[in-house]
Each structure stands twice: as structure tokens, then as C-alpha cells.
MDAnalysis code that builds the backbone (N, CA, C; Angstrom):
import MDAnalysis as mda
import numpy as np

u = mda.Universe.empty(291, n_residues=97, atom_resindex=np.repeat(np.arange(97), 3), trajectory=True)
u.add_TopologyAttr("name", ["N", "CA", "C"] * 97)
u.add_TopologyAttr("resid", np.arange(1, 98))
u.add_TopologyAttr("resname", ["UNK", "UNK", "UNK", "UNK", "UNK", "UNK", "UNK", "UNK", "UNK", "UNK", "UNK", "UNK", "UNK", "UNK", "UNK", "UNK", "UNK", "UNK", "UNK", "UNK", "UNK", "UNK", "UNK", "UNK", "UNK", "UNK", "UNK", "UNK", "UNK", "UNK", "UNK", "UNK", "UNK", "UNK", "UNK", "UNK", "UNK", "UNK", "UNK", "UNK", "UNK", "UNK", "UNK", "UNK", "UNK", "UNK", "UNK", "UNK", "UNK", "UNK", "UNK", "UNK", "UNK", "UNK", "UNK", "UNK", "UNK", "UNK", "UNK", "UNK", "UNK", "UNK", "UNK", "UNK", "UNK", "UNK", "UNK", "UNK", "UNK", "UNK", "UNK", "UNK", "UNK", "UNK", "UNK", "UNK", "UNK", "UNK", "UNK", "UNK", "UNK", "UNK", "UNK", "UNK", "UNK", "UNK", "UNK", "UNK", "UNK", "UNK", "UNK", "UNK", "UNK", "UNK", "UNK", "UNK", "UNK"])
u.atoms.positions = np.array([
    [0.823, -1.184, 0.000],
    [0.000, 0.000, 0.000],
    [0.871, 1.253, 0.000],
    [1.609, 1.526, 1.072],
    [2.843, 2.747, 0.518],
    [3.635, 3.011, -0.181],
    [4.079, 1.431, -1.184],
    [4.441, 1.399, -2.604],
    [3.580, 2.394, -3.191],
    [2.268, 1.926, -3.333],
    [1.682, 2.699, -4.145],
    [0.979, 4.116, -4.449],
    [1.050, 4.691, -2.827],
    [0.778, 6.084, -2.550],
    [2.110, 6.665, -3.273],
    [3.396, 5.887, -2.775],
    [4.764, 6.762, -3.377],
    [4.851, 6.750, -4.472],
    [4.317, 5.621, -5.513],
    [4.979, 5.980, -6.832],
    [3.497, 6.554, -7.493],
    [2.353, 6.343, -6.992],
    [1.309, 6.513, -7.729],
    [0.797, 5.730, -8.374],
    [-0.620, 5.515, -8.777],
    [-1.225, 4.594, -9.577],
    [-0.980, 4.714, -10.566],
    [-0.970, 5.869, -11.243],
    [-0.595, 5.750, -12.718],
    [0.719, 5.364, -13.209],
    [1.822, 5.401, -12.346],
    [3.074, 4.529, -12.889],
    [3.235, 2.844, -12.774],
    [1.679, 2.141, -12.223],
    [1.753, 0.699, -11.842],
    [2.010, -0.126, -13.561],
    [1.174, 1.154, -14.391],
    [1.338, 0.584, -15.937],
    [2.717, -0.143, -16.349],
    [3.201, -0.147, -16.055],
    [4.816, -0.190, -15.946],
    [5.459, -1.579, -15.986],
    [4.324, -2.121, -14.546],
    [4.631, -3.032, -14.088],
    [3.776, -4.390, -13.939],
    [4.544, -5.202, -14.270],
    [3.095, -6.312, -14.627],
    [3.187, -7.355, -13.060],
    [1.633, -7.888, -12.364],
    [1.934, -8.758, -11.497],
    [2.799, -9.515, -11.669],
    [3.367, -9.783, -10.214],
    [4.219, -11.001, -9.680],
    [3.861, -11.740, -9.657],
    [4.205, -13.347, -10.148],
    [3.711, -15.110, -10.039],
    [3.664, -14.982, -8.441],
    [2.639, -15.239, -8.137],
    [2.477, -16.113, -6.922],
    [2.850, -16.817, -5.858],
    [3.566, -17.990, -7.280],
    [4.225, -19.037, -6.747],
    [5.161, -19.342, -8.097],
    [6.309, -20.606, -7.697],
    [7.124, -20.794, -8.364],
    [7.526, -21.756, -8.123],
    [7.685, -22.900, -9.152],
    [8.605, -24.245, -8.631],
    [9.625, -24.150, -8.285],
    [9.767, -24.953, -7.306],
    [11.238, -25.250, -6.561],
    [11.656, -26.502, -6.220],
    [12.600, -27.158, -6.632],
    [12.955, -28.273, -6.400],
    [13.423, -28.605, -4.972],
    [13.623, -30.150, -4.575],
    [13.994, -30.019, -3.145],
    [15.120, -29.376, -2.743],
    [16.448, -29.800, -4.206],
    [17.651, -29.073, -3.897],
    [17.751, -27.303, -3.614],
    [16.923, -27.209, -4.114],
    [17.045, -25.675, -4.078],
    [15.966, -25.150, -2.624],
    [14.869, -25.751, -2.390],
    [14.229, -25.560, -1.309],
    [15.241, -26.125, 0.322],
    [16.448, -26.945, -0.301],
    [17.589, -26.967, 1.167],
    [18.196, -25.771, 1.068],
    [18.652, -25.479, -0.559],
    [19.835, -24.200, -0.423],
    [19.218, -22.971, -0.129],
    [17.640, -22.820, -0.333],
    [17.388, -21.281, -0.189],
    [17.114, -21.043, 1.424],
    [16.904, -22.033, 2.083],
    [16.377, -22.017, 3.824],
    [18.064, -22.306, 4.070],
    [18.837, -22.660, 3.792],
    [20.419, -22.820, 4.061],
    [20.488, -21.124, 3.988],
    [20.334, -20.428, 2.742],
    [20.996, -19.135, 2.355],
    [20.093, -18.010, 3.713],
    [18.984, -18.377, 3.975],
    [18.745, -17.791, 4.713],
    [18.452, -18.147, 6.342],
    [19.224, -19.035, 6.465],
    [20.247, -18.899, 7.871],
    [21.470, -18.235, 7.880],
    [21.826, -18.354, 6.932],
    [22.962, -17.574, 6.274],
    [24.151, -18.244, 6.783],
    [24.328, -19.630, 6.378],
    [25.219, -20.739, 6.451],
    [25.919, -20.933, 5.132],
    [26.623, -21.082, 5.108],
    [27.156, -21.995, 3.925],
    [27.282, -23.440, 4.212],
    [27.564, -23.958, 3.013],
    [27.550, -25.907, 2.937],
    [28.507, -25.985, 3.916],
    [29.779, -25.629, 4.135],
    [30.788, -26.020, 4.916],
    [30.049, -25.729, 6.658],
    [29.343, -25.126, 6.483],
    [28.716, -24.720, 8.549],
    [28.036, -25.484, 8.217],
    [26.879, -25.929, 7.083],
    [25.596, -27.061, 7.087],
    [26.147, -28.291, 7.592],
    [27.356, -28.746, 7.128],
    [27.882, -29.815, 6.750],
    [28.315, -30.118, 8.521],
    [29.342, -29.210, 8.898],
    [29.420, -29.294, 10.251],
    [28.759, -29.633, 11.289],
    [27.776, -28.698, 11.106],
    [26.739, -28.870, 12.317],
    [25.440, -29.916, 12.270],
    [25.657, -30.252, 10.770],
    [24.754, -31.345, 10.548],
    [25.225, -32.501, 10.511],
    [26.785, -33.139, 10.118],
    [26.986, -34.208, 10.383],
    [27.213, -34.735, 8.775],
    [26.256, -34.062, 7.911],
    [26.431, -34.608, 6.336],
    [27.585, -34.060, 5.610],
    [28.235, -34.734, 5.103],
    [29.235, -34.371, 4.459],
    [29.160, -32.562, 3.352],
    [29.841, -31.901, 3.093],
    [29.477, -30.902, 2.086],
    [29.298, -31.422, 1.013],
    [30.063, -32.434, 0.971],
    [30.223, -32.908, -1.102],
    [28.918, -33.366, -1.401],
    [27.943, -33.913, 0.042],
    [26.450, -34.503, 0.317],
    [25.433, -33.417, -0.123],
    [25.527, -32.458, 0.571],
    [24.830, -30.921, 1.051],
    [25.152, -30.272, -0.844],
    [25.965, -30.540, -1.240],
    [26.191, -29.678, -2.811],
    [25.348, -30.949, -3.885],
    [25.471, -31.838, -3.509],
    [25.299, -33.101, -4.408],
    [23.273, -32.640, -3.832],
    [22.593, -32.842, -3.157],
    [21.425, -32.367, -3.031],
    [20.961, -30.998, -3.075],
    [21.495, -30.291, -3.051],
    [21.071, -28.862, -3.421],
    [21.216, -28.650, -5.113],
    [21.896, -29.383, -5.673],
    [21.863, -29.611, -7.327],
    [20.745, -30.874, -7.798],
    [20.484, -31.554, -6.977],
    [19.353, -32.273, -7.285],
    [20.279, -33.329, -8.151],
    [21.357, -33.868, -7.714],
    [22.351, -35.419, -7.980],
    [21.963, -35.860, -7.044],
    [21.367, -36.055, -6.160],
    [20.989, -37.270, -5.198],
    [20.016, -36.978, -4.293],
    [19.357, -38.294, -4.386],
    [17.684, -38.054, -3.598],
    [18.198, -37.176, -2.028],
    [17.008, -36.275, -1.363],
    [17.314, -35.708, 0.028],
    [17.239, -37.234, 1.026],
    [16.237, -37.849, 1.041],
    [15.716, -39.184, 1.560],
    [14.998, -38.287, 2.879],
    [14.542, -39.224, 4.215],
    [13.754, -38.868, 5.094],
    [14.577, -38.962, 6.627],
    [16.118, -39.142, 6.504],
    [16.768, -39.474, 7.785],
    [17.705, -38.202, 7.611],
    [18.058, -37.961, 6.118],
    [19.107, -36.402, 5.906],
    [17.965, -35.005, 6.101],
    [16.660, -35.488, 5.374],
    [15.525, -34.214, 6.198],
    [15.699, -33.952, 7.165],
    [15.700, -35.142, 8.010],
    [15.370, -34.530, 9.301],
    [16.312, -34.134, 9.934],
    [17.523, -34.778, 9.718],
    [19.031, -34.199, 10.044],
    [19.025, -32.313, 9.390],
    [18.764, -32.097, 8.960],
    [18.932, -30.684, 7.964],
    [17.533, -30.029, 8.955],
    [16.873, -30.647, 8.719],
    [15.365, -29.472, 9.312],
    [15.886, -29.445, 10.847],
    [16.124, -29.945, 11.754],
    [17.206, -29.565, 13.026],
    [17.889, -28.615, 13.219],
    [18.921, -28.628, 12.291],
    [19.938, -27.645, 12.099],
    [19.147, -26.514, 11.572],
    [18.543, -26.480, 10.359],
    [18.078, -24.978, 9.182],
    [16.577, -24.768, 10.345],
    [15.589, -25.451, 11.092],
    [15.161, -25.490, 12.189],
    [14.220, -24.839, 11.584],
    [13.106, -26.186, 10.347],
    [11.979, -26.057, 9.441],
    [11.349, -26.891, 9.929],
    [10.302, -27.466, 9.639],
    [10.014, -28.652, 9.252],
    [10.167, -29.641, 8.110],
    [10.593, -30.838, 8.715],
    [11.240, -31.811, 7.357],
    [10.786, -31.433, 6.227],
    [9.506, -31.516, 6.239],
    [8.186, -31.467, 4.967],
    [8.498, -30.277, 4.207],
    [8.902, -29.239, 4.850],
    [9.202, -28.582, 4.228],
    [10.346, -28.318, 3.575],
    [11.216, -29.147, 3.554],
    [12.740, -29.636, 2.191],
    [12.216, -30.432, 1.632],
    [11.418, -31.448, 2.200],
    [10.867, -32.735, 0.954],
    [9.679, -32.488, 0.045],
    [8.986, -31.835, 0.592],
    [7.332, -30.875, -0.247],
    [7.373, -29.588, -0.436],
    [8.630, -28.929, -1.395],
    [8.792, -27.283, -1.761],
    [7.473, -27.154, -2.348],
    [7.222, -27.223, -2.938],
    [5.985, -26.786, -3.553],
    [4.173, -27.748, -3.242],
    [4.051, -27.954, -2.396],
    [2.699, -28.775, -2.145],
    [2.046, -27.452, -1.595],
    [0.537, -27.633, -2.330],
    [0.158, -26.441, -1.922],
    [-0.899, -27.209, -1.369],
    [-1.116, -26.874, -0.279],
    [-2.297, -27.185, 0.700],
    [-3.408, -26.934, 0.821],
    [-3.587, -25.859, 0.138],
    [-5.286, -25.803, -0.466],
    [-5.784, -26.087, -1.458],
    [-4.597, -26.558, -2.478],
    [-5.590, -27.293, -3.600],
    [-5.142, -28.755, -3.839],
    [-4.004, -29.392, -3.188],
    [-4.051, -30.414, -2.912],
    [-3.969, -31.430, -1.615],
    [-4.434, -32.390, -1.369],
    [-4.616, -33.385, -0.016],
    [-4.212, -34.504, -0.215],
    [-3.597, -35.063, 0.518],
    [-2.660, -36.068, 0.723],
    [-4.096, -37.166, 1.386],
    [-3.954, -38.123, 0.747],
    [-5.481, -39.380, 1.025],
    [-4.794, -40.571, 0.855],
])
């Protein structure tokens, strides 16, 4: 809303909506909750126990996350698992049955 008092309505022409949403793979849904702890692989790797060459090899999406390195990682980055293994499940238009 104070975006738009400052620049004005008539300069919104300009600008076209933002997507919503956006796919994200799991690798990249570890590295972006990694980037914003503001760790690098070498502190992930440390304090998590998984190797870095592990932590780079899943954030490129070369090797499955699995459900024992989730939960090792959601500890440390201090998410919920589900949320490195389900980046994109959207919960109101789909249900798990």
C-alpha cells in the first residue's frame, strides 16, 4: 500500500503482477532455507553431520534428500522436514489421502 501512494497509480502501468508461486525443487528448497540462515555448505555440513560434497550433491538435485538427511537438515536450518521434501505442495488445492 505505501508502494503505491509513493509511486502513484498511474506509474503501476509499468509493471506487470508477480507469479504467486514458483517451482522449486527439493535441492534448491535446502539451499534457499540454508541461504537464509545464512550458512554456507561447509557450517551445514558441520553442524549437521552430512558431508558438504552430500549438502552440494542435493542442493543440485544429484541425489535423492531421503527422510533421515531431512530430518538431520530441518534440526539444524530449524523447518520442518516437509518442508525440504514438499517445496511446492500447496495445501489448499491439494490433499494427501
Amino acid at each position: 500500500m505505501l508502494l503505491l501512494m509513493i509511486i502513484g497509480r498511474n506509474d503501476m502501468k509499468d509493471y506487470r503482477i508477480a507469479r504467486k508461486r514458483i517451482e522449486v525443487s527439493i535441492g534448491e528448497s535446502v539451499r534457499i532455507i540454508r541461504e537464509l540462515q545464512e550458512m554456507s555448505q561447509n557450517e551445514l555440513a558441520e553442524v549437521s553431520g552430512i558431508p558438504q560434497s552430500t549438502i552440494s550433491a542435493i542442493e543440485n538435485n544429484r541425489i535423492n534428500l531421503g527422510v533421515e538427511r531431512a530430518k538431520q537438515l530441518a534440526r539444524v536450518l530449524k523447518c520442518h522436514p516437509a518442508v525440504l521434501v514438499f517445496p511446492g505442495w500447496d495445501i489448499e488445492h491439494e490433499f494427501a489421502v
